[in-house]
Every structure is written in structure tokens, then in C-alpha cells.
C-alpha positions in Angstrom: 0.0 0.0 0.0 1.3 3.4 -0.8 1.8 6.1 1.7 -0.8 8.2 2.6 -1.1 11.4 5.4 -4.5 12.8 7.3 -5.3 16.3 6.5 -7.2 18.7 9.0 -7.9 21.9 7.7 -9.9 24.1 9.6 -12.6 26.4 7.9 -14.0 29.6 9.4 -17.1 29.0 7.9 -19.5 26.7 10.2 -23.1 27.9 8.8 -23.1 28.3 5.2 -23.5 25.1 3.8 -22.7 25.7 0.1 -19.6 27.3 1.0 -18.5 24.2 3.1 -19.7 22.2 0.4 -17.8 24.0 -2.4 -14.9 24.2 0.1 -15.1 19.8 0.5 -15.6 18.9 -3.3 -12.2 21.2 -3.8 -10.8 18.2 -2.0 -12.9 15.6 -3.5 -11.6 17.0 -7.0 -7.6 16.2 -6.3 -6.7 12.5 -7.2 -6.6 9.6 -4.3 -8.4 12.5 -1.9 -10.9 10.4 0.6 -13.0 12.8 2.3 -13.6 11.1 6.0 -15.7 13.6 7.5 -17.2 17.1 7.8 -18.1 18.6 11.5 -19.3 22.2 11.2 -20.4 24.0 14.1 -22.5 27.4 14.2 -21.4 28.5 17.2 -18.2 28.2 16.2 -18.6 29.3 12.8 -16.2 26.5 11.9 -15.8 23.4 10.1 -13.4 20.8 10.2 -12.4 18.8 7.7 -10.8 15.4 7.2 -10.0 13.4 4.5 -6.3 11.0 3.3 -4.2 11.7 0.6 -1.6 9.9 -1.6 2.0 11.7 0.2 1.9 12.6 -3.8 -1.2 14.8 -3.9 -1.8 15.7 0.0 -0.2 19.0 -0.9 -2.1 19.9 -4.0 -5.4 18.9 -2.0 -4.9 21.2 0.9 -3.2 24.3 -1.0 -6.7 23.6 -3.3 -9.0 23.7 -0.3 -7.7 26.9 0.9 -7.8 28.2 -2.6 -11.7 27.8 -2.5 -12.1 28.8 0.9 -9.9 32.2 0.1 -12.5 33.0 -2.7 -15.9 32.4 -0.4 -14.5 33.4 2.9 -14.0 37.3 3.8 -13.0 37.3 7.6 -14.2 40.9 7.9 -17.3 39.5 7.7 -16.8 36.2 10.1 -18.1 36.2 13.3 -17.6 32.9 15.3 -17.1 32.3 19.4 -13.6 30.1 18.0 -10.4 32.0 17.9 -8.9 32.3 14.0 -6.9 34.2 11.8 -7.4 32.7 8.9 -10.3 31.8 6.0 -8.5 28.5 6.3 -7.4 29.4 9.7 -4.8 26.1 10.2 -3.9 22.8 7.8 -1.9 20.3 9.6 -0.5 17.1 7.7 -0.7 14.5 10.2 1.1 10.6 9.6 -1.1 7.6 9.1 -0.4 3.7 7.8 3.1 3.8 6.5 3.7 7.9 6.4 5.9 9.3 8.5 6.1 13.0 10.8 9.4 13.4 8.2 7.1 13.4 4.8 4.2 15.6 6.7 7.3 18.4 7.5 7.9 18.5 4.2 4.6 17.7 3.0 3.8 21.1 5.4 6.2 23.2 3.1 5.2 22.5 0.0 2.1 23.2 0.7 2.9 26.4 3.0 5.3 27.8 0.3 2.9 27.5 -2.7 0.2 28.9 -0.5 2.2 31.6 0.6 3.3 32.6 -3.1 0.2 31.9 -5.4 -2.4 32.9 -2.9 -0.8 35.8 -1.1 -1.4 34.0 2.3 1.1 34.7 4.8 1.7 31.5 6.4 3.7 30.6 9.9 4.8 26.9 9.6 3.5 25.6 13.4 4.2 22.1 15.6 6.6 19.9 14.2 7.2 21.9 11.0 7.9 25.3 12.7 11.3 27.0 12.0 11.1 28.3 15.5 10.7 27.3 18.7 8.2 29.9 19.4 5.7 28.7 17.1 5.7 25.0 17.5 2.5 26.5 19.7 -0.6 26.8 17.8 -2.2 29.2 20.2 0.8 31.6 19.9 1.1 31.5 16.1 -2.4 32.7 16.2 -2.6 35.5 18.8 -4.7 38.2 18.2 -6.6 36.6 15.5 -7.2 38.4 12.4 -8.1 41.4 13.6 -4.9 41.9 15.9 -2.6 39.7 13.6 -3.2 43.1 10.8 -2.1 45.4 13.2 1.1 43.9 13.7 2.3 42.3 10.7 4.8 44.1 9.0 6.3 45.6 12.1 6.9 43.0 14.6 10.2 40.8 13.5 8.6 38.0 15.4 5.1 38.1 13.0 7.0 37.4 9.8 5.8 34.7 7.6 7.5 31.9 6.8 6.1 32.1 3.5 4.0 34.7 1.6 3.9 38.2 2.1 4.3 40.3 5.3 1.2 41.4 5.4 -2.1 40.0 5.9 -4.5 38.9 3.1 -6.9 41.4 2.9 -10.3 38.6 3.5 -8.6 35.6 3.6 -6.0 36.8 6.8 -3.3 34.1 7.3 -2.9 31.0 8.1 -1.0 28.2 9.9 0.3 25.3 8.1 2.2 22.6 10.0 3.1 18.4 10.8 1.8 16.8 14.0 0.9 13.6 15.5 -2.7 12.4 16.4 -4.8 14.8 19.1 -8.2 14.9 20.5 -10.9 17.6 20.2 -12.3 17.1 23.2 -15.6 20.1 24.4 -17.7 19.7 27.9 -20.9 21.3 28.1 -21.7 22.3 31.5 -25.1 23.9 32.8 -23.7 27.1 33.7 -23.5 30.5 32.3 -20.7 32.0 34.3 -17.9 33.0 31.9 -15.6 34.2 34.9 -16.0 30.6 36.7 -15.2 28.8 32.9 -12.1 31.3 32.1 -10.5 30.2 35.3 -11.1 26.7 35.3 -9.6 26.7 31.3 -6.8 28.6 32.6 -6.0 25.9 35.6 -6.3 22.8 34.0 -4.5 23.8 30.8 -0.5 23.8 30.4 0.0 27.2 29.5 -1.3 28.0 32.8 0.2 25.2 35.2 -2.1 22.4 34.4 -1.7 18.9 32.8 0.3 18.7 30.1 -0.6 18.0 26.3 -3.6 20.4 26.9 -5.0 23.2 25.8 -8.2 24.7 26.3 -10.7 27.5 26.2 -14.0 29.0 27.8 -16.4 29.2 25.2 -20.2 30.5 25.2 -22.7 28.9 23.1 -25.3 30.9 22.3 -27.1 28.6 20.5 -27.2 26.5 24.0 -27.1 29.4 26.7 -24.5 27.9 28.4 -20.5 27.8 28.7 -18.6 24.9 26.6 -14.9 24.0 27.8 -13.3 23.2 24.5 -10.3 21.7 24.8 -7.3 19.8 22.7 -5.6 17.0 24.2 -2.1 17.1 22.1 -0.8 14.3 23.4 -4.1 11.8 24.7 -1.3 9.2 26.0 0.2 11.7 28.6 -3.1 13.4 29.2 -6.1 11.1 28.1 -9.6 12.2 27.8 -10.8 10.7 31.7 -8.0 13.0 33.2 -9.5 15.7 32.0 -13.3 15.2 32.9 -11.4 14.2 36.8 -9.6 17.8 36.5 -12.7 19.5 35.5 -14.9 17.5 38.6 -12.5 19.0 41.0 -13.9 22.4 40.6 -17.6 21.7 39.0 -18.2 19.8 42.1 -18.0 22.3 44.8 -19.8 24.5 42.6 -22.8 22.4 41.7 -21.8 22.7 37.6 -22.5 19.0 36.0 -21.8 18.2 32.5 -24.8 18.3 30.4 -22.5 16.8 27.4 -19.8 16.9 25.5 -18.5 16.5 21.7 -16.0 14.6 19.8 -14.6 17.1 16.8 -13.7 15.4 13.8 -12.2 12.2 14.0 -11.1 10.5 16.8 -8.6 7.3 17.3 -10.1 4.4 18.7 -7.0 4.6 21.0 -8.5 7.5 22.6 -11.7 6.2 23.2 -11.1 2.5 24.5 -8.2 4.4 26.9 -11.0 6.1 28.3 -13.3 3.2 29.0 -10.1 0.7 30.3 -9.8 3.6 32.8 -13.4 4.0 34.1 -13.5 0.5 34.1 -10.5 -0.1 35.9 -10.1 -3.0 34.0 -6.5 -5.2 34.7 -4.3 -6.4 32.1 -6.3 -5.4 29.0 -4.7 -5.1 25.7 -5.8 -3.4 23.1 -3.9 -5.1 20.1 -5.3 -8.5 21.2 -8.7 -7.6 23.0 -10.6 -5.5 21.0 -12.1 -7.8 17.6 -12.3 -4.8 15.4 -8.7 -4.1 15.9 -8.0 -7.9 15.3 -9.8 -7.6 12.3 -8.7 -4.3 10.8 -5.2 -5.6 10.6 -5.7 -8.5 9.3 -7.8 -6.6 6.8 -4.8 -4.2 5.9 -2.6 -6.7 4.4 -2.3 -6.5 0.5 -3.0 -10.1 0.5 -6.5 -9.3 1.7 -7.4 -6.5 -0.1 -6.5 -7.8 -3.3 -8.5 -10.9 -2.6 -11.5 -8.6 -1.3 -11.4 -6.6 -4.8 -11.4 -10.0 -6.6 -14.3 -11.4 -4.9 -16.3 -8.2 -5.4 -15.7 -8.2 -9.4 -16.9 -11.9 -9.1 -20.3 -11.5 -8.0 -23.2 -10.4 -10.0 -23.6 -7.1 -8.2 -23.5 -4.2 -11.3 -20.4 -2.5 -9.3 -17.3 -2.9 -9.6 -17.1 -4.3 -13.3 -15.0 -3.5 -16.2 -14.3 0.6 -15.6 -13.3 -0.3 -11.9 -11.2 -2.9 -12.6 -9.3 -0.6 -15.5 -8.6 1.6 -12.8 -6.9 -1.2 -10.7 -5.2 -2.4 -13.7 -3.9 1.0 -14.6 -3.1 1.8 -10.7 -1.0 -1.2 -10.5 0.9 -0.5 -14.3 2.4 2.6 -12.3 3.1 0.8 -9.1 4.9 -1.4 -10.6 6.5 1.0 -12.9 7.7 2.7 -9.8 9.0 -0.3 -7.9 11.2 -1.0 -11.5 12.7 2.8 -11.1 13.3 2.7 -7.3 15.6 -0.4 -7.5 16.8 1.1 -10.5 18.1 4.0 -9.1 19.1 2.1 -6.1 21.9 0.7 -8.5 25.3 1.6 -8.5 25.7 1.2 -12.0 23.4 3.2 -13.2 24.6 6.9 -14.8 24.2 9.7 -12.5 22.8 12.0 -15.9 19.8 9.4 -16.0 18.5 9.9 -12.3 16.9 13.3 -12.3 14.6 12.2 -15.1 13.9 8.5 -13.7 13.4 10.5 -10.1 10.7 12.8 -11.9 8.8 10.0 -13.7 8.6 8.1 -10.9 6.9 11.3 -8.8 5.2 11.3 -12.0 3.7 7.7 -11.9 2.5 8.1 -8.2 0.1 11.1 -9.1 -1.1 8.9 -12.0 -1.7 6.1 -9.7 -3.3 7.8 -6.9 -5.8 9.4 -10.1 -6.4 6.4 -11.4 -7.0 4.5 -7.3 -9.6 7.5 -7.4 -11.0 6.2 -10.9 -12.0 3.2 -9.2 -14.4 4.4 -7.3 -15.2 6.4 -9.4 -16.3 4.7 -12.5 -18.9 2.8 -9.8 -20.6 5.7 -9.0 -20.8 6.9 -12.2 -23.2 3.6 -12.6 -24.9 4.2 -9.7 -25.5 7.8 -10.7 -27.1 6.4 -13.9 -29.4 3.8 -12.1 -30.5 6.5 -9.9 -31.7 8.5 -12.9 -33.7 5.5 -14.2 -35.7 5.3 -11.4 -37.0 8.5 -12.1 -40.6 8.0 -13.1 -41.1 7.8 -17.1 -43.3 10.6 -17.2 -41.1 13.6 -15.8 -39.2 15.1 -18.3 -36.3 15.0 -16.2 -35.9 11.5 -16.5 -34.8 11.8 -20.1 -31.9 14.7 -19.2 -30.4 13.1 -16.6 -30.1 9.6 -17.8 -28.2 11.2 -20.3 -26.3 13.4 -18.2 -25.4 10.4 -16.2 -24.6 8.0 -19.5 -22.2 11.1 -20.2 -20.7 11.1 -17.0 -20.2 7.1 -17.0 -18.8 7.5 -20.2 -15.8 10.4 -19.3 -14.7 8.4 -16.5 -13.4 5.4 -17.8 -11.9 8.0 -20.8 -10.1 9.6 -18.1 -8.9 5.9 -17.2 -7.4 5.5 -20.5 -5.7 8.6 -20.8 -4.0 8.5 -17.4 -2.7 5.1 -18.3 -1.8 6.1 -21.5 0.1 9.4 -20.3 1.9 6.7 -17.7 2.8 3.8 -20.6 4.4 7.0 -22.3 6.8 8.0 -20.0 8.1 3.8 -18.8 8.5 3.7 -23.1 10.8 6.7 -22.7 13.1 5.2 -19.8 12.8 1.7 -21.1 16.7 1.9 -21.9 17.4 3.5 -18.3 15.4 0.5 -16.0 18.4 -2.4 -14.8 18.2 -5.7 -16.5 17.2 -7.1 -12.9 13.8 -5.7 -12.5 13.4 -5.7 -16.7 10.4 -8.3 -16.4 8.4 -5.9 -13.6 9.0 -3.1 -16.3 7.3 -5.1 -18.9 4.6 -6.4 -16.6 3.9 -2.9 -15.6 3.8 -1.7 -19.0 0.9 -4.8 -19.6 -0.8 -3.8 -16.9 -1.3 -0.4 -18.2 -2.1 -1.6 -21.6 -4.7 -3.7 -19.7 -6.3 -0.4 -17.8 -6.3 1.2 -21.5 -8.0 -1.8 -23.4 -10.7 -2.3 -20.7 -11.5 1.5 -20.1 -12.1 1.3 -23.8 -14.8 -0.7 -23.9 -16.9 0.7 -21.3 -16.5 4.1 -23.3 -17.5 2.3 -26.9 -20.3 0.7 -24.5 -21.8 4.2 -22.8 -21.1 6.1 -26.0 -23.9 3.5 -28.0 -26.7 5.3 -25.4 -25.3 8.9 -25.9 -27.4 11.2 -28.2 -25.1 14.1 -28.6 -23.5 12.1 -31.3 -20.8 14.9 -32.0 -19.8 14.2 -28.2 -19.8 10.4 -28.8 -17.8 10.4 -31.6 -15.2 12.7 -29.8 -14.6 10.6 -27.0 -14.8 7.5 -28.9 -11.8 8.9 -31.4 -10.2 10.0 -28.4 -10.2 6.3 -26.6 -9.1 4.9 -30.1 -6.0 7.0 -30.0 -5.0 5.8 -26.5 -5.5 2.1 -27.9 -3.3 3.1 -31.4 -0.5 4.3 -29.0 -0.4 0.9 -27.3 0.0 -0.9 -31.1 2.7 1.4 -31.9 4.7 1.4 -28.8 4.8 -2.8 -29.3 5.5 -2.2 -33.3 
């Protein structure tokens, strides 16, 4: 399995939903982008989102995110009880599966410096990936928020941006990009409405002010609610878990009669987290988690390759309509580069080979992971392309609609596998290219990645000859069907 990172940027937008939505399908639109969740908050005026990324396209995904959100989000305008100083106020890279802190640094400053110089964001590089030792602190990266940020970039030597301009975006403020490990988003709800009790308790229990460590947190009033919400983020949930926190709180709600009315999970969570808590309320002796709990058990088993490939297998094998022929063209394609990557790494891992050849076999291999994280994405997609059409035939026979969008969707089913072919096609071009470059030793991957791909080509074909036969813009049949044939005549004269 490649590697892939969790990204967490945080929108201040929490009430408009066609912003957040236009804001998520920015993410949605980057290849190998799985969107996880979406937690918005009014109060707040915030929304966090999570999806994984390909370490290939994580960077493109979050500098296009904040993109869209620059162009919908004015923060003169933005009125919310979280603190922020940015339209996409923060945009940490966090390590998942096989990724490591070391790729989200650098995964942080590609993404920070092509923020700072296309979008005219200035942005402070915070946690792990901060340049300084004063803003590995989110909380002091941000102070003053937008409003107080303006007033002092530009004059205070400690405000300057890591990247980008120093001075603040006019609507879209500034912003802080950064690398960190898991946390928790942890809020309490308590039935009170006395601010001046909340701001000291936040103050006591967090470690800015003498507290636990691995915590910061923050009085909040929810107006929505009429009461006061301790929000708090548990940075490190193995040093400060979620029950020594609510034991904290109790010591100072009790004598005053506050009891928890509820409290909130933001965004996702790891199951760590949450079974820590329970062990601990339970008291229970001896438990393991890697042994105990049977989704865990199951999950890694699950995660082998061995086990997903055979999962994927058995799926094509039944007689369910998805996956067919478009996903599996995908896969096929997807593993053409994979392979084609493996051939270049041990290639370049040779001592033989000429140091002139390695820049370009470096770039095509960069090169062949985008392609493969697109065409991972094509997978999916190409299924709900189908399940986009079957929708539009349940459409009853008399609405006019029914018509339109069946052939909407037919068009739709139709570009995807298209796509398919010319991803695959653009990757068969550049392995033709290095053919004379790849060591003798890994020659038979080479060609079996280069069958692969043909493979993805062939069978993304036919599911565009097959969904251009129900088209009725025949000009735009024809087009796509000359433009599939082209991909196929490239295979014949690469093995002339």
C-alpha cells in the first residue's frame, strides 16, 4: 500500500452550507483525496475537515482547499465564538499507515510555500514543522486573531511569515500550516452561564497556565445553548487522556454544583483514545488493546495487500453491477504505475546506473505516483458513475427529467473510464521513454507494468464504446470514442 497522510484543515465557515460544500468537493476533485468527515459547528462558525491523501497529492489537496475557501470566505465578515486568523485558519498534515512525521514536515512546506506565493497568504509553519521554537504553539502563532494579527504584521520581526507576504491577506488573513501527530478535540458542556468561573477553570487545568500537560483549552459561550462549553485539545491523549480531563474538570464543578450536560468529539477521533477512556473507568487489569478488542484484530488482518487484493477479486466476481469492467481498468492502470515505480526505485538504487539518468527516472517516478493515486480515485469512481445512472432510471417515465439526466449520467459514465485511458496512457508513455534507463534485474516488472497499463487502456475502452452507444449528442460520442481509439493506437505502436 502506498503512503498516505491525514489532512485537518480548519474552515472559518460553520453555517453556510454551500460554502463548506464547495470548500469539500475542492478536496474531493484532487486525485486519491478520501474525504472522512465534515463537522461544522455554528457557534463556532467553523468546520473541520478530514480526508487522506496519496503523500503525492496531499499538498495539492490542501493548498486547493484553501484556494476555495480564500475565494468564499471574507474574515471581515466572520463572526464565530472560536479563535482564527485565517479563512482557512490552520492545515496540519498528520502521519497515518506507513507515512511518517518526516514526509508531513515537508509535506507542510510545500504546501505552505505555494500557499504563501500563489495565494498571497502569509503562512507561519506551526508544531513539528515550525522554524522556531516559538511557534511549534498553535495558540501563539495565532494570537490576536485576524483582527490583531493586521495590526502587527509588517512591524513585529517575530510576525513574519514563513512564507508569503508580510502582510495580511486582505479577506482571507493568514494562516498556519504545519506536521503533528494524532490529538483529541475534546468540548464539555456544562449547565452554567458563568464565563468568569469557565475562564479560570480553562486557565488551571490547561499547560500554558500550570495544568496537565498535552492540553489546551478555552471557555467558550454557546449561544445557540445558553450555556459555557470548555473546548479543549488533548495534544498528546497518551500523557493526558480524555478521563484526566473530565477528573480535572470534577474537581472544581463539584463544589460549585456545575454538572456536565454533554460533551462532543470534533472530527475524527482514534479508537486509542476512546477505548483508553473506557479501560480507565472500568479499571479493568491487564487489558490489551492489540489483542482484546475484535475490530482491531480484524482491521489488521484486513490491511494486508493479500487481503485486499483478494477482497477486490471477490467483489468483481459476483453479480452485483459494481465494480465491473471501468473499476477494474482503474486497478489495472493503478498497478501499471506501481509497478513501474517499484522498476525505477531499484533502479536508481543501483550503483551502475549513470548519474545524468537519475533526475529524469526521479521525476517520472513522482510522476507515476500522481497517476496512480488518479487512477486509485478512478476506481471508485467509475462505480458511482453507474450508480448515478441507475438512480436517474428510477426517475418515473413521465417527468421530463428522467430523459436529461439519464443522459447526463450516460455522459458522465462515459468520461470516466476516458479519463482511465488517458492517465494510463500518459503513464505507458513516460516507462516507453526510460525503457533503456530501467536495470536488466527488475526488466520483467518493467514489462509487466507496462501490460498492466495496456490492460487499464484496453478495458477502459470498452466501457467508453459501450456508454457512447446510449449517448445522443452524437458529436460528443464520436469525440470521446476517437479520443479512446487513440490511446488504444498508441499501445499498437509502442509494441511495433
Amino acid at each position: 500500500m502506498g503512503k498516505f497522510v491525514e489532512c485537518v484543515p480548519n474552515f472559518s465557515e460553520g453555517r453556510d452550507l454551500a460554502k463548506i460544500n464547495a470548500i469539500v468537493d475542492a478536496a474531493r476533485a484532487i486525485p486519491g483525496v478520501l474525504v472522512l468527515d465534515v463537522e461544522k459547528d455554528a457557534d463556532h462558525n467553523r468546520t473541520v475537515l478530514t480526508f487522506i491523501a496519496p503523500v503525492e497529492t496531499a499538498a495539492d489537496a490542501m493548498f486547493a482547499v484553501t484556494k476555495k475557501a480564500a475565494q468564499l470566505i471574507d474574515l471581515n465578515h466572520h463572526k464565530g465564538e472560536h479563535p482564527r486568523m485565517g479563512a482557512t485558519d490552520v492545515a496540519p498534515f498528520i502521519p497515518i499507515m506507513d507515512s511518517t512525521i518526516e514526509d508531513c514536515i515537508k509535506l507542510a512546506e510545500k504546501a505552505g510555500e505555494r500557499i504563501g506565493k500563489e495565494l498571497n497568504i502569509p503562512v507561519y509553519l506551526y508544531d513539528r514543522a515550525a522554524k522556531f521554537e516559538h511557534r511549534k504553539d498553535l495558540a501563539k502563532v495565532r494570537k490576536g486573531q485576524f483582527e490583531g494579527l493586521k495590526e502587527v504584521i509588517g512591524k513585529d520581526p517575530e510576525r513574519v511569515p514563513d512564507f508569503g507576504p508580510n502582510h495580511i491577506h486582505p479577506t482571507a488573513g493568514a494562516m498556519a500550516v504545519g506536521a503533528r501527530n494524532q490529538i483529541v478535540n475534546f468540548n464539555v458542556n456544562l449547565n452554567t452561564t458563568d464565563m468568569e468561573f469557565a475562564k479560570g477553570l480553562a486557565k488551571k487545568i490547561r499547560t500554558s497556565g500550570g495544568g496537565l500537560p498535552a492540553l489546551r483549552a478555552k471557555e467558550i459561550f454557546l449561544e445557540s445553548k445558553g450555556q459555557v462549553q470548555m473546548s479543549t485539545v488533548l495534544t498528546d491523549y497518551k500523557t493526558t487522556s480524555i478521563k484526566k480531563v473530565m477528573d480535572e474538570m470534577q474537581k472544581d464543578l463539584g463544589p460549585k454544583g456545575i454538572t456536565v450536560t454533554g460533551t462532543e468529539l470534533i472530527g475524527l477521533t482514534t479508537q486509542d483514545a476512546i477505548t483508553d477512556y473506557a479501560v480507565e473507568n472500568l479499571q479493568v487489569q491487564g487489558f490489551n488493546k492489540a489483542d482484546q478488542v475484535l475490530e482491531t484484530k480484524l482491521l489488521k488482518l484486513l490491511s494486508s495487500w493479500q487481503a485486499g487484493a483478494g477482497l477486490f477479486v471477490d467483489a468483481l466476481a459476483n453479480t452485483d453491477p459494481t465494480p465491473g469492467g471501468g473499476s477494474a481498468a482503474g486497478v489495472s492502470g493503478a498497478m501499471g504505475c506501481a509497478l513501474g515505480q517499484m522498476a525505477i526505485g531499484i533502479t536508481l538504487r543501483g550503483k551502475k546506473l549513470d548519474e545524468a539518468k537519475k533526475p529524469a527516472l526521479r521525476e517520472l517516478n513522482d510522476r507515476l505516483g500522481g497517476h496512480k493515486a488518479a487512477l486509485q480515485s478512478c476506481v471508485a469512481e467509475d462505480a458511482a458513475s453507474f450508480d448515478g445512472f441507475m438512480e436517474a432510471m428510477k426517475i418515473p417515465k413521465d417527468n421530463p427529467e428522467r430523459k436529461v439526466k439519464m443522459q447526463a449520467a450516460l455522459k458522465h459514465a462515459a468520461e470516466v473510464p476516458l479519463k482511465t485511458a488517458r492517465l494510463a496512457s500518459e503513464a505507458m508513455a513516460g516507462l516507453t521513454v526510460c525503457h533503456g534507463s530501467i536495470s536488466s534485474h527488475v526488466m520483467s516488472d518493467y514489462r509487466s507494468a507496462r501490460y498492466l497499463l495496456e490492460a487499464g487502456i484496453r478495458c477502459a475502452a470498452e466501457n467508453v464504446f459501450i456508454n457512447a452507444e446510449g449517448i445522443e449528442d452524437k458529436a460528443f460520442a464520436e469525440k470521446i470514442v476517437s479520443e479512446v481509439k487513440g490511446y488504444i493506437a498508441s499501445c499498437e505502436a509502442v509494441k511495433a
